[in-house]
KOLNURO-939874 format. One line per field, with one value per residue (C-alpha): residue number from 1; x, y, z. Coordinates in Angstrom, 1 decimal, padded with zeros to 4 digits. Layout:
resi: (NUM | ...)
u: (X | ...)
v: (Y | ...)
w: (Z | ...)
//
This chain:
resi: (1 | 2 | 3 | 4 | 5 | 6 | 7 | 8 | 9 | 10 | 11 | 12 | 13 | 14 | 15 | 16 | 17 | 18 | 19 | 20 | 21 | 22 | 23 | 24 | 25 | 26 | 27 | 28 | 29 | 30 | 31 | 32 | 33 | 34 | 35 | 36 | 37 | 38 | 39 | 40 | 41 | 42 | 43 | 44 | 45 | 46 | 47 | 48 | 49 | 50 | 51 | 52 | 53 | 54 | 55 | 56 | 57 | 58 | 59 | 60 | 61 | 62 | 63 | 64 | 65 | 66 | 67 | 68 | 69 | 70 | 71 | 72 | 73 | 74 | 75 | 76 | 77 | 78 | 79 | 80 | 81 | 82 | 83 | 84 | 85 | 86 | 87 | 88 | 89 | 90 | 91 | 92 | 93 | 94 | 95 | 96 | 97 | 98 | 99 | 100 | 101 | 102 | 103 | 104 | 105 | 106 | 107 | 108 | 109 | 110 | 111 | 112 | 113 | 114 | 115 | 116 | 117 | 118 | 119 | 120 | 121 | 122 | 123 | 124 | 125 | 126 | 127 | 128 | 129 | 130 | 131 | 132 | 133 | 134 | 135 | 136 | 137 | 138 | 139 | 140 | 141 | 142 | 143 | 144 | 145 | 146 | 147 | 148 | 149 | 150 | 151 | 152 | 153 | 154 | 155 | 156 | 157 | 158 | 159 | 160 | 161 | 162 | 163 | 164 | 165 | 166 | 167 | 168 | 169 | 170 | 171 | 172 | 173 | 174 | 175 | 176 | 177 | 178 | 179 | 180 | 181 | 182 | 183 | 184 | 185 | 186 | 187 | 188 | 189 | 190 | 191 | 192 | 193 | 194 | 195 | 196 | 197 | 198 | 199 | 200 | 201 | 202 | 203 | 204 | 205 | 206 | 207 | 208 | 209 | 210 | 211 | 212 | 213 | 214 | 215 | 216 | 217 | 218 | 219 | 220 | 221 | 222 | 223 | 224 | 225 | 226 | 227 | 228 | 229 | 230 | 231 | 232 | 233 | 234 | 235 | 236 | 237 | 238 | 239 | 240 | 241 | 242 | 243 | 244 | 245 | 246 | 247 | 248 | 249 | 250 | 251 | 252 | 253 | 254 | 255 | 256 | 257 | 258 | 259 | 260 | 261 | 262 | 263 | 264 | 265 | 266 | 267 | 268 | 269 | 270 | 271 | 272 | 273 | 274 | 275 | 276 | 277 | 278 | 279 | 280 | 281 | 282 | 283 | 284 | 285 | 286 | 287 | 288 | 289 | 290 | 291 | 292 | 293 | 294 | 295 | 296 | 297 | 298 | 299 | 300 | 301 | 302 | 303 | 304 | 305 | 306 | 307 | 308 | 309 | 310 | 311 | 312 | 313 | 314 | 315 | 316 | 317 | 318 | 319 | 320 | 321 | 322 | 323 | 324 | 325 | 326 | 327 | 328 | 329 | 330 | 331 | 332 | 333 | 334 | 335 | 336 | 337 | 338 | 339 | 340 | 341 | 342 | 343 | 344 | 345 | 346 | 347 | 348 | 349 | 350 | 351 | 352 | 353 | 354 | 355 | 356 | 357 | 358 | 359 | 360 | 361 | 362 | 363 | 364 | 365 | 366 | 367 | 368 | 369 | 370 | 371 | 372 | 373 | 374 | 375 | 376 | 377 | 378 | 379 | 380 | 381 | 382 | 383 | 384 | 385 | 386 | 387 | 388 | 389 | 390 | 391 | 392 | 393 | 394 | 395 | 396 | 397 | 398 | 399 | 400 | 401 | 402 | 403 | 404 | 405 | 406 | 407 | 408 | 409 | 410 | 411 | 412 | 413 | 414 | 415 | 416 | 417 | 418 | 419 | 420 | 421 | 422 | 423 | 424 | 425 | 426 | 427 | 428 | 429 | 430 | 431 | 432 | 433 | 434 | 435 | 436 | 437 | 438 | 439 | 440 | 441 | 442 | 443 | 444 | 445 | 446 | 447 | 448 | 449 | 450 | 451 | 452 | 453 | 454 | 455 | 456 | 457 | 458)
u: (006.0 | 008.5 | 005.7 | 005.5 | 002.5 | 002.0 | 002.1 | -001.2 | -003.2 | -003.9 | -002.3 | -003.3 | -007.2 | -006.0 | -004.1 | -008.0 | -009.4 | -007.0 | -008.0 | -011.3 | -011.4 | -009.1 | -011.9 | -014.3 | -013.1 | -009.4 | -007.6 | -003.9 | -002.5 | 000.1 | 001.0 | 004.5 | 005.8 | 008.4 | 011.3 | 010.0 | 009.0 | 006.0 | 003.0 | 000.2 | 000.0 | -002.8 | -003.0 | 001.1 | 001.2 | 003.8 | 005.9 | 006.7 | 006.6 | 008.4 | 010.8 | 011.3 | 011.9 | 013.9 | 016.7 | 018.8 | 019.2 | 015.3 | 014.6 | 017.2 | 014.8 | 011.4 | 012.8 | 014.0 | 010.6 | 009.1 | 012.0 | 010.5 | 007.1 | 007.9 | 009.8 | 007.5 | 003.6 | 002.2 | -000.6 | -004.1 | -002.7 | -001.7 | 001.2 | 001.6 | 004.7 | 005.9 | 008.6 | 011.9 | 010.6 | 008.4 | 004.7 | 002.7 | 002.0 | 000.0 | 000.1 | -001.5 | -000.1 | -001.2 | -000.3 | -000.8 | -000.2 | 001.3 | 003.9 | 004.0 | 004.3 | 003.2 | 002.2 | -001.0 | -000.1 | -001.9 | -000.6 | 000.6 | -000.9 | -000.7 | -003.2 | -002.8 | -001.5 | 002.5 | 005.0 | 006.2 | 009.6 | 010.6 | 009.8 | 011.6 | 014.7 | 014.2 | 014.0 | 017.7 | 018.8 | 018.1 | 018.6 | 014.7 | 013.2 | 011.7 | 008.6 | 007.3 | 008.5 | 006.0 | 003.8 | 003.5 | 003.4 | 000.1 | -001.2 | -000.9 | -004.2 | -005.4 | -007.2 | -008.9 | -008.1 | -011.8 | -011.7 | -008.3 | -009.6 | -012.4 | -010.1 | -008.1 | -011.0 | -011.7 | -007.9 | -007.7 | -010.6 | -009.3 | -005.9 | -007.1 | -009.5 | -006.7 | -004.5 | -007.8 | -007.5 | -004.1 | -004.1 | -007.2 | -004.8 | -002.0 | -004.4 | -005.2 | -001.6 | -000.9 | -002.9 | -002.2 | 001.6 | 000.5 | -001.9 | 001.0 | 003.7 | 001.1 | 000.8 | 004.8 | 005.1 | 003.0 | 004.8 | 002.0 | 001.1 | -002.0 | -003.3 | -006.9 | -008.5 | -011.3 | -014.7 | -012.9 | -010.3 | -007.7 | -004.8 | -005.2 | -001.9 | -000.4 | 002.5 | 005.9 | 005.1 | 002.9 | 005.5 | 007.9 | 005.5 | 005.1 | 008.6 | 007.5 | 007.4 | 004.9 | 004.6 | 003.9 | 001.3 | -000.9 | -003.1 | -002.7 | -005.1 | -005.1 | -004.6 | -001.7 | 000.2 | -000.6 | -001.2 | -004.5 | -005.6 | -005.7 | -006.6 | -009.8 | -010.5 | -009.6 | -011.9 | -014.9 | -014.3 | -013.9 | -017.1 | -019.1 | -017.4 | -018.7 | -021.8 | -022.4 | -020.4 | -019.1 | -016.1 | -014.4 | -012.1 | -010.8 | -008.1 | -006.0 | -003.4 | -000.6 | 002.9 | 005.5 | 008.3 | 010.3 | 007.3 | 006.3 | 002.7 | 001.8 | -001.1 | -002.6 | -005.4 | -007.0 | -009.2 | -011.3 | -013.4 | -015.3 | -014.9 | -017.3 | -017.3 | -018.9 | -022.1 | -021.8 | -021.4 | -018.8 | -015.8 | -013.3 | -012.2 | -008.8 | -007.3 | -004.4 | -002.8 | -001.3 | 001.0 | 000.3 | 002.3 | 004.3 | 001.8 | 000.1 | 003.7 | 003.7 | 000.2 | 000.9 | 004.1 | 002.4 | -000.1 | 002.4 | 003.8 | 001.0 | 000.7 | 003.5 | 002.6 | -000.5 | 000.7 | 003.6 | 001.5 | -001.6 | 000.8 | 002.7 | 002.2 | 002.0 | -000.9 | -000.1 | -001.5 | -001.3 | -003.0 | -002.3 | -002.4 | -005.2 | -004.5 | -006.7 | -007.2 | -004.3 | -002.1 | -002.7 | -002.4 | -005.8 | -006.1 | -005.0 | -006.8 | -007.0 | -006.0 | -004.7 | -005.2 | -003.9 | -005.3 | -003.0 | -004.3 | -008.2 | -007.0 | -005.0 | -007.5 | -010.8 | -011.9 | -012.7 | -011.1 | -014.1 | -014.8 | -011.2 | -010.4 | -011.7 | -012.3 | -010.4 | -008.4 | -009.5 | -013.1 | -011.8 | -010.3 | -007.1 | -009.1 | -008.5 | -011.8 | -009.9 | -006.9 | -005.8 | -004.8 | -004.7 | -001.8 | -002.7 | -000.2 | 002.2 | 002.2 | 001.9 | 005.1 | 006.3 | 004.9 | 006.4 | 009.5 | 010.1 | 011.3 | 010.1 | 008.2 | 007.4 | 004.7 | 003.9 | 000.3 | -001.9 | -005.8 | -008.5 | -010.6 | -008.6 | -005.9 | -003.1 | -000.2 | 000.8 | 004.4 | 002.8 | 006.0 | 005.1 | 007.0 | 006.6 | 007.9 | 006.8 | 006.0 | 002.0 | 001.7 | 002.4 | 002.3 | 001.9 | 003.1 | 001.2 | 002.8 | 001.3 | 003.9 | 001.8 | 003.5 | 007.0 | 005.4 | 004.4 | 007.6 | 009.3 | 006.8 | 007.0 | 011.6 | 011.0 | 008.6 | 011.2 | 013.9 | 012.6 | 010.6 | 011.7 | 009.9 | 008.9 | 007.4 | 007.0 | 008.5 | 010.3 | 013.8 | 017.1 | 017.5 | 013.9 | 015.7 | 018.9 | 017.1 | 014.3 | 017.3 | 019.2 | 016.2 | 015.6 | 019.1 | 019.4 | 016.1 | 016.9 | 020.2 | 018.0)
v: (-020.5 | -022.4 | -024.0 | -027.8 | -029.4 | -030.9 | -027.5 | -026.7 | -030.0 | -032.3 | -035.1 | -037.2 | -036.1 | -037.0 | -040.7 | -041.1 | -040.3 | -042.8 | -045.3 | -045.2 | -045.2 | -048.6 | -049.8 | -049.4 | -049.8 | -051.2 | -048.9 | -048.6 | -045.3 | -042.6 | -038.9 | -038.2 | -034.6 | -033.1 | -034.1 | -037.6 | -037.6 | -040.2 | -038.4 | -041.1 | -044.8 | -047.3 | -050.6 | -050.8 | -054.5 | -056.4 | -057.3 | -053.7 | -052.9 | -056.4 | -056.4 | -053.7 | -050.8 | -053.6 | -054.4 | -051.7 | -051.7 | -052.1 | -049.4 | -047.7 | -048.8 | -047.5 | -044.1 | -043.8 | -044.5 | -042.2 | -039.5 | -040.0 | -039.8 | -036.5 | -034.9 | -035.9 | -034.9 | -032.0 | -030.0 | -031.3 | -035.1 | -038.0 | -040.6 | -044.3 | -045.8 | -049.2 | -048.9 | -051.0 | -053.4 | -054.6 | -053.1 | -050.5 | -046.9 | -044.0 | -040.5 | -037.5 | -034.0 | -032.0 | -028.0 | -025.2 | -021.6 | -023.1 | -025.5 | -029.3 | -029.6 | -033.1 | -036.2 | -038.4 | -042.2 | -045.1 | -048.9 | -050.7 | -053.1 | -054.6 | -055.0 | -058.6 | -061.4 | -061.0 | -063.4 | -064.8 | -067.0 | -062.7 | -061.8 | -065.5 | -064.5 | -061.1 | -062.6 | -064.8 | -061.6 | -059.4 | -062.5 | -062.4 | -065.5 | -066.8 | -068.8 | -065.4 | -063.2 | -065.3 | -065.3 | -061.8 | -061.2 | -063.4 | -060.9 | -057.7 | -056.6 | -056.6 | -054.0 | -054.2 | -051.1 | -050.2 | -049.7 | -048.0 | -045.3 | -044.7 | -044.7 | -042.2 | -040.2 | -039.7 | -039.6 | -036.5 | -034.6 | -035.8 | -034.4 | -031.3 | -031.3 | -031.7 | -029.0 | -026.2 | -026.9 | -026.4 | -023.3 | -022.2 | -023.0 | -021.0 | -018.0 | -018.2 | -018.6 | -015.2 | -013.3 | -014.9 | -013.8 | -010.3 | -009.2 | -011.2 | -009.0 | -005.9 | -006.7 | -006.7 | -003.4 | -001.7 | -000.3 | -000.4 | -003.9 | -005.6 | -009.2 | -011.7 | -013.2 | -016.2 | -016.2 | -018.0 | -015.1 | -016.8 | -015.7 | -016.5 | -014.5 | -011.3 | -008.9 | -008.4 | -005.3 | -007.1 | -010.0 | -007.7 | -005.3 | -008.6 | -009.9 | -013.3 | -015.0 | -015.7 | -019.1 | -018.8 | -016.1 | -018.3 | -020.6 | -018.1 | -016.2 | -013.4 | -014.9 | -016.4 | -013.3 | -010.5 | -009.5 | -010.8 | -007.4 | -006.3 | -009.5 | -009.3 | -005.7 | -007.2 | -010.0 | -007.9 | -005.5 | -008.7 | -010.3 | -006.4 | -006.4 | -010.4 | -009.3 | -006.2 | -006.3 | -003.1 | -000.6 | -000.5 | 002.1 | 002.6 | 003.3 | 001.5 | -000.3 | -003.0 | -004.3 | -004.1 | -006.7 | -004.6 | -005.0 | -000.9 | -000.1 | 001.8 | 004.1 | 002.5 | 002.8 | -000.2 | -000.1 | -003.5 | -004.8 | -008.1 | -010.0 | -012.6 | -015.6 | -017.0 | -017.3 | -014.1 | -014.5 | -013.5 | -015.5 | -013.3 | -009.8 | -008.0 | -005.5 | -002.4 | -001.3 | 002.7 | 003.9 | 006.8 | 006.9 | 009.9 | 011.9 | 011.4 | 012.3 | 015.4 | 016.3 | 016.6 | 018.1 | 021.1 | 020.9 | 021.8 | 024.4 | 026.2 | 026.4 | 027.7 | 029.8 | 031.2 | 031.3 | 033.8 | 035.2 | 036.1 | 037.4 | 039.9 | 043.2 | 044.9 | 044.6 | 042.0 | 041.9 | 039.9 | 040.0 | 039.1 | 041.3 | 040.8 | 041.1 | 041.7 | 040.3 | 042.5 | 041.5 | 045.1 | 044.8 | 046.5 | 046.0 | 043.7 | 040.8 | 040.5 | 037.2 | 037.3 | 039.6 | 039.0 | 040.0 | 042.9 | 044.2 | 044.1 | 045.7 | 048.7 | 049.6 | 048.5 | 046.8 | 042.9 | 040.7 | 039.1 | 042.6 | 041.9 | 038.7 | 037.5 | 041.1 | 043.6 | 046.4 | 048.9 | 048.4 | 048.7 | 051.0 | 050.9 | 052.4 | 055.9 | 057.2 | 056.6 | 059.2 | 058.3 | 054.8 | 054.9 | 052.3 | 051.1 | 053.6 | 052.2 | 048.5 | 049.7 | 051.0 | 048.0 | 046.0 | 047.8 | 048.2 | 045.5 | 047.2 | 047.8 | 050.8 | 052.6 | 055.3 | 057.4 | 058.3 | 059.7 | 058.5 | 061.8 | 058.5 | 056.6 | 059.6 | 057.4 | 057.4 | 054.7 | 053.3 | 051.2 | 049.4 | 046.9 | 044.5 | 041.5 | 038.4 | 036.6 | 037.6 | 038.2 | 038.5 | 041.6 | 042.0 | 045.4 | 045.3 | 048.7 | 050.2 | 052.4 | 055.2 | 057.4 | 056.9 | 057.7 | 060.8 | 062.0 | 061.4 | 063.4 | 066.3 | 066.1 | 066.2 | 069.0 | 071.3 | 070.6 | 071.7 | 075.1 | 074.6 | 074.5 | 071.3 | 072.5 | 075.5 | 074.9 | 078.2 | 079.1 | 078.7 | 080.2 | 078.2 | 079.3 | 083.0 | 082.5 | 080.9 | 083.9 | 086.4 | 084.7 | 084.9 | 088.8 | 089.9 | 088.2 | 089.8 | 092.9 | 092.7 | 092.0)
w: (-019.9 | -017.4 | -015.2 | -015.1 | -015.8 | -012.3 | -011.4 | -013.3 | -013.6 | -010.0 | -010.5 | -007.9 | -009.6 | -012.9 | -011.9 | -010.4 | -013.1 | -015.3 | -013.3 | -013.4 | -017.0 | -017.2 | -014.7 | -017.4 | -020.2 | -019.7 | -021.8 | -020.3 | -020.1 | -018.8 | -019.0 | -018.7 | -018.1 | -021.1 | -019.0 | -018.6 | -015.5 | -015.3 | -013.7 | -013.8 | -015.4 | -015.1 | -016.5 | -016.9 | -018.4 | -016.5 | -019.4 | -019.5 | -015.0 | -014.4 | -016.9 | -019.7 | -017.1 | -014.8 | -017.2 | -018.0 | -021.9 | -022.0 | -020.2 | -022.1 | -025.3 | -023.2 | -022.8 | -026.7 | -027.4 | -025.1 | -026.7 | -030.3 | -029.4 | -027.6 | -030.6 | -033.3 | -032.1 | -033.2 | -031.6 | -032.4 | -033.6 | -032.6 | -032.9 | -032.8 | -032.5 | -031.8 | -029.2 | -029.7 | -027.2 | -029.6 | -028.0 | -029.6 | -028.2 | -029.1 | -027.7 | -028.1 | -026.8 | -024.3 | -024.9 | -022.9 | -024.0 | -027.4 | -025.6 | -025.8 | -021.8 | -021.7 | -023.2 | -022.9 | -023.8 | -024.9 | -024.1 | -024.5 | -026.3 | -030.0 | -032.7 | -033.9 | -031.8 | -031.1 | -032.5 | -029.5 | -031.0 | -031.1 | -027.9 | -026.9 | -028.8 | -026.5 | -023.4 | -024.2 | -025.5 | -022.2 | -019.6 | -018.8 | -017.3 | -020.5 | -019.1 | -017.0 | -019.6 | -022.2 | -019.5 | -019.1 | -023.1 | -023.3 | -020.7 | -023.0 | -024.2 | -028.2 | -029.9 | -033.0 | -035.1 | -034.9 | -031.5 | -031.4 | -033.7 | -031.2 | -028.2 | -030.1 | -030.2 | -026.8 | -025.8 | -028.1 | -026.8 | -022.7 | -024.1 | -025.1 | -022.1 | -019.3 | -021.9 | -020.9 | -017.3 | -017.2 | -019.6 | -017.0 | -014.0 | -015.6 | -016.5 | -012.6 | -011.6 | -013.7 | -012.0 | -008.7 | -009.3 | -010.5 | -007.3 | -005.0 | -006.7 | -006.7 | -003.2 | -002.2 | -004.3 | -001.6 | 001.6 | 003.5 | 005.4 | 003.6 | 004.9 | 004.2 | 006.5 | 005.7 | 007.4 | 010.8 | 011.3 | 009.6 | 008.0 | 004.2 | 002.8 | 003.5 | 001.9 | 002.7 | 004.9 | 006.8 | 007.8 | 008.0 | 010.6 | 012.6 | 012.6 | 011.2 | 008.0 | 006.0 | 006.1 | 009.8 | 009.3 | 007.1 | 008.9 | 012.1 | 014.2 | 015.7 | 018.7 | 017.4 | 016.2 | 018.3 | 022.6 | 023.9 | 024.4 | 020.6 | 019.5 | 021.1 | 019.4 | 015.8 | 016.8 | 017.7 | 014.7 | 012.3 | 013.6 | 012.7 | 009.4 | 008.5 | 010.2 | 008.4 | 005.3 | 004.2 | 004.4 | 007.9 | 008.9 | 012.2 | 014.5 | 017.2 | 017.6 | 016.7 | 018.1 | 015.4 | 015.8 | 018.3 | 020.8 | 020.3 | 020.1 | 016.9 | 016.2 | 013.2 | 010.6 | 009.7 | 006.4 | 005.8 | 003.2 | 002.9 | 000.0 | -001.7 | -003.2 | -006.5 | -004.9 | -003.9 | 000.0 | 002.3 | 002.4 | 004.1 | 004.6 | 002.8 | 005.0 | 004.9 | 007.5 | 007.8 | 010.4 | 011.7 | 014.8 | 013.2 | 012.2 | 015.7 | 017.4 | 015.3 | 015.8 | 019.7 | 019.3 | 017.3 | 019.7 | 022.9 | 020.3 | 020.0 | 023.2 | 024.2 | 021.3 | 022.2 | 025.7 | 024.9 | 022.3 | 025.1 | 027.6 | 025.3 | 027.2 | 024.3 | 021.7 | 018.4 | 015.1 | 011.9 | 008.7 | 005.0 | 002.2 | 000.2 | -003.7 | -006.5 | -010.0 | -011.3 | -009.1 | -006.6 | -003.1 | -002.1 | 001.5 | 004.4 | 006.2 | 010.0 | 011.0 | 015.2 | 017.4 | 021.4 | 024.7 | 025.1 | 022.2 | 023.5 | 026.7 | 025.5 | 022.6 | 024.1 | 021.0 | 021.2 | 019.0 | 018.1 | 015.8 | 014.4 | 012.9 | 009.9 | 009.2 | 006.3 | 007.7 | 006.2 | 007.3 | 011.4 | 013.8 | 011.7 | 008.2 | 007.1 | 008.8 | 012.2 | 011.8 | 015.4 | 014.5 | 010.7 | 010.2 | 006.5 | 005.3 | 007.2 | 006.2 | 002.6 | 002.9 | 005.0 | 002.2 | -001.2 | 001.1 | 002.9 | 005.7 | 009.4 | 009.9 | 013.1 | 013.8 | 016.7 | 017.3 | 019.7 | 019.7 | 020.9 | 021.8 | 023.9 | 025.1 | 024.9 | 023.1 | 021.1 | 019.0 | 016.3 | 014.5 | 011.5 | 010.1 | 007.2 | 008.8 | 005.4 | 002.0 | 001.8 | 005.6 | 007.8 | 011.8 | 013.8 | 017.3 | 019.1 | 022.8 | 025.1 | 025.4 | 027.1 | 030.1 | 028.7 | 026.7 | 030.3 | 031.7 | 029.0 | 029.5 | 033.0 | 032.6 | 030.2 | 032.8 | 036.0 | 033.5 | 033.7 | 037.0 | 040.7 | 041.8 | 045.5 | 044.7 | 040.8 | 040.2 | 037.3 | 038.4 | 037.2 | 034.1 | 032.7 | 033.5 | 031.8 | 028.7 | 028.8 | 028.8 | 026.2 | 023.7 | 024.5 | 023.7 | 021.0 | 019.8 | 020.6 | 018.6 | 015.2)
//
């Protein structure tokens, strides 16, 4: 453990505390940290304030003392030790988490009347005026050895007392350090709030979202950290959250430290205090500016998409294979169908989508349009396929190609060809045809001839 104790215990609670007791019962006293540092005393005698911690070499003697006492308690005991200036000290130790981290003292004070010719000798010795030094000494409380042993008493149990509030207070320093470190570790920006709005503590994604330190954010309002205009939204949704305590979610949004407005995801939640009542709200923050950006950008694509993909002249579909248990491609699931497609077949999308080839227009009991063939060979293949067909139904021709631009997914692009099937009839007749008088002309003739002799030579 490398905290200090004035790190765990109120000190300024503790040298009240100290002082109340000398009030009462005037029993001197100190606690002093394990580097020495003195952290409360009360009812000092002046023999010790005025001169013993004055003069050099007797301050020298005080800190020897305090030294021995330090090195020779043991947890749960207590030690008495008469300190080379000559008054009498006992201490008790104060662990936390199985370390000596500071020392309770009692004194000083002596248990018979002093010798004074020593403490005359003492005050030649160290230069001390020798009237007020004697003077002082007469001032230092006795204690019969009765009453020592029940002082002792209660300055073991106060020992061991303050040791449980500061093993409590380094408990809740633990898991202080823990959530704050659990806190940092996560990228998005978290913050708490009390009742009033104000900042309580945040993370490092949070400060760093802001632009300002942490310091500055606690004790702020929203007021204080962010543009009028979203303040007054995080103000009206805090006020609904305290007023109806519960999960919050909702978007809007926040100015990052570069003044940029980001689409953000706030999730809230109250939390209570030992009597069970609000006492302020814990709240993450998730950028979605990205995934909004993206959104829309997929958005104008499929647009442009469906755009392109409604003014195709010629008719578009796409399905996905449908596979069975055994790992058999059975059949093929309608998934698009375009407007070009509705106009040169007649057949509404609506009937289409959602529903398996084989069960449509495009199923073996329709042998005008019976592509299923086709993409199975597209589909074991992997290579385009193109069919001619003409439909009795419609009396069109069509070019149905089909293609796999994925694995597990095939499209069939169908054109009306009737036109060009009419031109090529029409090329063919005026081959043989004059086209005024639609006569057969001198090529039909020739060709006619040709055939008979060579007939006729058989």
């Amino acid at each position: 453990m490398q905290k200090k104790f004035a790190e765990l215990v109120d000190v300024l609670r503790m040298q009240r505390l100290m002082d109340a007791l000398y009030e009462a019962a005037g029993i001197p006293s100190a606690i002093i940290d394990k580097d020495l540092e003195i952290l409360t005393q009360t009812g000092w005698q002046e023999i010790c304030t005025n001169f013993h911690r004055v003069q050099s070499e007797t301050l020298q003697n005080c800190k020897e003392s305090n030294c021995h006492i330090a090195d020779n308690l043991s947890k749960g005991s207590y030690l008495g030790y008469q300190c080379k200036n000559g008054l009498l000290d006992y201490a008790c130790p104060i662990m936390i988490e199985g370390q000596h981290i500071a020392t309770l003292f009692v004194g000083q004070f002596f248990l018979e009347p002093p010798q004074e010719e020593i403490f005359i000798k003492q005050a030649k010795k160290y230069g001390f005026d020798e009237e007020k030094y004697i003077a002082a000494l007469r001032k230092v409380p006795v204690i019969k050895k009765e009453q020592l042993d029940l002082i002792l008493v209660l300055f073991v149990e106060l020992a061991n007392l303050i040791a449980d509030m500061g093993a409590r207070s380094f408990k809740q320093l633990e898991v202080a350090t823990f959530l704050e470190d659990l806190m940092n570790a996560i990228p998005s920006p978290i913050f708490y709030k009390d009742v009033k709005g104000i900042y309580q503590g945040c993370n490092h994604a949070f400060a760093e979202f802001l632009g300002i330190p942490r310091e500055k954010i606690i004790g702020s309002s929203v007021y204080d950290l962010s543009p009028y205009e979203l303040a007054v939204k995080y103000e009206a949704m805090d006020s609904e959250l305290f007023n109806n305590p519960r999960i919050q979610t909702y978007e809007y949004q926040a100015t990052n430290h570069h003044g940029e407005k980001r689409q953000i995801i706030f999730n809230k939640a109250p939390y209570l205090n030992l009597n069970q009542q609000v006492a302020g709200l814990v709240g993450i923050m998730v950028d979605i500016t990205q995934k909004k950006e993206l959104e829309m950008a997929l958005k104008n694509s499929e647009i442009k998409y469906r755009s392109l993909f409604n003014t195709l002249l010629d008719g578009f579909v796409y399905c996905e294979s449908i596979i069975d248990d055994k790992g058999n491609q059975i059949d093929y699931r309608i998934l698009e169908v375009n407007t070009a497609f509705e106009k040169l077949t007649g057949v509404h999308k609506e009937e289409l989508i959602g529903q398996n080839m084989s069960e449509t227009i495009f199923g073996p009991q329709n042998t005008d349009l019976n592509c299923i063939h086709l993409l199975d060979e597209v589909y074991h293949s992997g290579k385009p396929k193109n069919l001619e067909c003409f439909s009795t139904v419609l009396e069109k021709w069509f070019l149905v190609s089909a293609y796999s631009p994925q694995a597990g997914f095939c499209a069939i692009v169908v054109s009306d060809i009737t036109q060009q099937k009419d031109n090529i009839k029409q090329a063919q007749y005026y081959a043989y045809h004059d086209p005024l008088t639609e006569l057969p002309n001198r090529r039909l003739v020739d060709d006619r001839l040709t055939l008979a002799i060579a007939h006729g030579k058989r």
